[in-house]
VOPAGU-2260 file (C-alpha; in pm, 1 decimal, decimal comma):
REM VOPAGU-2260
SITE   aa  ch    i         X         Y         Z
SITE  UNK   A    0   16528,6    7786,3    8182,6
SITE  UNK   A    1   16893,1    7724,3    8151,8
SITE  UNK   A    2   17097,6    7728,7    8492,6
SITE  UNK   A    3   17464,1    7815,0    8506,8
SITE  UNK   A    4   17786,2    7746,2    8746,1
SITE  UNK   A    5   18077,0    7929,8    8675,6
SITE  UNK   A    6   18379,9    7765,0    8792,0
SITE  UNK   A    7   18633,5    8044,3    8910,0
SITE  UNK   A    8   19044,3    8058,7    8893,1
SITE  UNK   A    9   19149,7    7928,5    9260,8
SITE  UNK   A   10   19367,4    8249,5    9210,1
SITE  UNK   A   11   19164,7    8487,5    9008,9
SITE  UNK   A   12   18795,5    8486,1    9095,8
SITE  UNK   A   13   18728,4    8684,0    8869,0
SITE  UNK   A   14   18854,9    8453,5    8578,3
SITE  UNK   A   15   18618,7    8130,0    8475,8
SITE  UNK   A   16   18742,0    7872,4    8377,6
SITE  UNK   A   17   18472,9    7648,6    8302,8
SITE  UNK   A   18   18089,5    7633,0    8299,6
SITE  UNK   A   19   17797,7    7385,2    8433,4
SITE  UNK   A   20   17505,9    7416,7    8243,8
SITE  UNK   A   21   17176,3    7272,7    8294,6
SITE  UNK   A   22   16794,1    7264,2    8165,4
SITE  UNK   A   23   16538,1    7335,9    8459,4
SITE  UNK   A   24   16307,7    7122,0    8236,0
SITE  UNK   A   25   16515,6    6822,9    8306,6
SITE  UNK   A   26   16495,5    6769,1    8643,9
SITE  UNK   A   27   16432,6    6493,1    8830,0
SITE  UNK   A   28   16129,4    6451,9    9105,0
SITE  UNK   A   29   16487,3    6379,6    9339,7
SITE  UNK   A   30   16621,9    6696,0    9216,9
SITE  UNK   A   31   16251,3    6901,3    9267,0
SITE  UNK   A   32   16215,2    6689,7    9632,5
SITE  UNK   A   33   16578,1    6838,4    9786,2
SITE  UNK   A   34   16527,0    7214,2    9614,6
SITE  UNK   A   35   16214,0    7234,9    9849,2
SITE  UNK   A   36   16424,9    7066,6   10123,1
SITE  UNK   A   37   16661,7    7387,0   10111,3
SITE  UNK   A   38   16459,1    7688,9   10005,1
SITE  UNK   A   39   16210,3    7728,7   10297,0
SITE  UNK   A   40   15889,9    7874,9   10108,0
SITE  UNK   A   41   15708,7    7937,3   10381,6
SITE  UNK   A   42   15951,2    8177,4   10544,7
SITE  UNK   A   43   16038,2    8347,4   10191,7
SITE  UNK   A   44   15874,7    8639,9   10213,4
SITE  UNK   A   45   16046,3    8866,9    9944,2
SITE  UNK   A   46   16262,3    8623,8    9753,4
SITE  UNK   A   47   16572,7    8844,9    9695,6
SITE  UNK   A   48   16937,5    8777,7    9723,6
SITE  UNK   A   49   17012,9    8809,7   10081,1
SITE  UNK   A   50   16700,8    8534,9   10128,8
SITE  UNK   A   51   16793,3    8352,7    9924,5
SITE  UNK   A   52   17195,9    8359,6   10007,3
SITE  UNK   A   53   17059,5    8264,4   10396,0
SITE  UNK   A   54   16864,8    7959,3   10252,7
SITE  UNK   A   55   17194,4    7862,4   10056,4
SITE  UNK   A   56   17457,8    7895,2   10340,1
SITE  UNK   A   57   17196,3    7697,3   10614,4
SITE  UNK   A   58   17159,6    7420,3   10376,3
SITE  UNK   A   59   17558,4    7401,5   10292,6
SITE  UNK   A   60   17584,3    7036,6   10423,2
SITE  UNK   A   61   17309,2    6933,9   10135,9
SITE  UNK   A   62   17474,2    7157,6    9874,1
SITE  UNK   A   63   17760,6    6955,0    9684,1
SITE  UNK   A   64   17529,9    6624,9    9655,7
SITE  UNK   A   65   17284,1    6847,5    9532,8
SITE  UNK   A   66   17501,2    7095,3    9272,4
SITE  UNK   A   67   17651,5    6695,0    9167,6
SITE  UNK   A   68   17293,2    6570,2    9079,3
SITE  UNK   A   69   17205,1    6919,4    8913,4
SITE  UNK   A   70   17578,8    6977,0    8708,2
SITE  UNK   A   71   17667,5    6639,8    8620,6
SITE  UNK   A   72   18031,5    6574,6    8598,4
SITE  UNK   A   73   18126,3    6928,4    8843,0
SITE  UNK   A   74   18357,8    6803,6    9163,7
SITE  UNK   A   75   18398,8    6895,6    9462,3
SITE  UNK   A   76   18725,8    7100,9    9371,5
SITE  UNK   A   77   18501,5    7291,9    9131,2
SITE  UNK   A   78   18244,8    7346,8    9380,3
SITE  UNK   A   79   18461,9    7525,9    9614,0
SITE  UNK   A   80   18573,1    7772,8    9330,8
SITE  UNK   A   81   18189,6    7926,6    9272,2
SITE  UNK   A   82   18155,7    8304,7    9339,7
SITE  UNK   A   83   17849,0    8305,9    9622,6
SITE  UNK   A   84   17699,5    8522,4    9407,4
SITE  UNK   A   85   17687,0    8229,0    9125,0
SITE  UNK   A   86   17487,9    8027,4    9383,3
SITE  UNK   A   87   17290,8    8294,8    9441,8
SITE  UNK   A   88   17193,0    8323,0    9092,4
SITE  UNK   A   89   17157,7    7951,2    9059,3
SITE  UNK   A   90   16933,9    7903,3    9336,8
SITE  UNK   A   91   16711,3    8238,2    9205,0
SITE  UNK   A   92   16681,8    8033,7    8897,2
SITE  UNK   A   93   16552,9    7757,1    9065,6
SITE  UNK   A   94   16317,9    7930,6    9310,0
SITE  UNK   A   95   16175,2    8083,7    8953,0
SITE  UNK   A   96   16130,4    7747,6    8806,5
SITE  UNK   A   97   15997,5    7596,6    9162,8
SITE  UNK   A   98   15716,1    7886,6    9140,0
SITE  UNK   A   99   15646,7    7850,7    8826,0
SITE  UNK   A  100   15574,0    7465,4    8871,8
SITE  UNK   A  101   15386,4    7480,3    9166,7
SITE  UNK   A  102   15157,8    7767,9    8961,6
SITE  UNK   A  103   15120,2    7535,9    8729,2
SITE  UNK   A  104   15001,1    7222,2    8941,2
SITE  UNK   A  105   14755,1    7455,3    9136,1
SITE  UNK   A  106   14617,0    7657,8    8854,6
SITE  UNK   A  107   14773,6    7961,4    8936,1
SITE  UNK   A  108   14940,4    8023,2    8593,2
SITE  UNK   A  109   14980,1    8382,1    8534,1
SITE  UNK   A  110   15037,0    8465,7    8130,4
């Protein structure tokens, strides 16, 4: 699954001006270890934007390390030019892929 951070115009956000992109598939046990750290499974109960945009703005103090190790190369400039609603997609993305592994490693693949 490809993940991607749009960096926005510090003038126009509606304007990107460049683009992150990254393969779920090559992420590090670091990178899988601080996702659960910030998306709280247990009190997820639906999964949907405004969950998910509450999991993102609690863990903001772990955020830039962790958008660093999974964009390589984005700064912290950059970071503060994402749309919320970029993160939000993001961080669906990765609660998709975190599913989808743990599934996996317990046998409850679903074809």
């Amino acid at each position: 699954m490809e993940l991607i951070l749009n960096i926005c115009d510090k003038k126009n956000k509606n304007k990107i001006v460049k683009k992150y992109k990254t393969e779920t598939v090559d992420f590090s046990f670091g990178v899988v270890e601080d996702v659960l750290n910030i998306l709280d499974f247990d009190s997820m109960k639906t999964g949907n934007n405004k969950e998910i945009a509450v999991m993102v703005v609690k863990a903001a103090g772990q955020l830039k390390p962790f958008l660093k190790e999974l964009f390589p190369g984005v700064t912290d400039e950059e970071i503060r030019c994402v749309q919320m609603s970029n993160l939000v997609t993001v961080f669906r993305g990765l609660v998709q892929y975190a599913t989808q592994e743990l599934n996996t490693l317990t046998g409850d693949e679903k074809n």
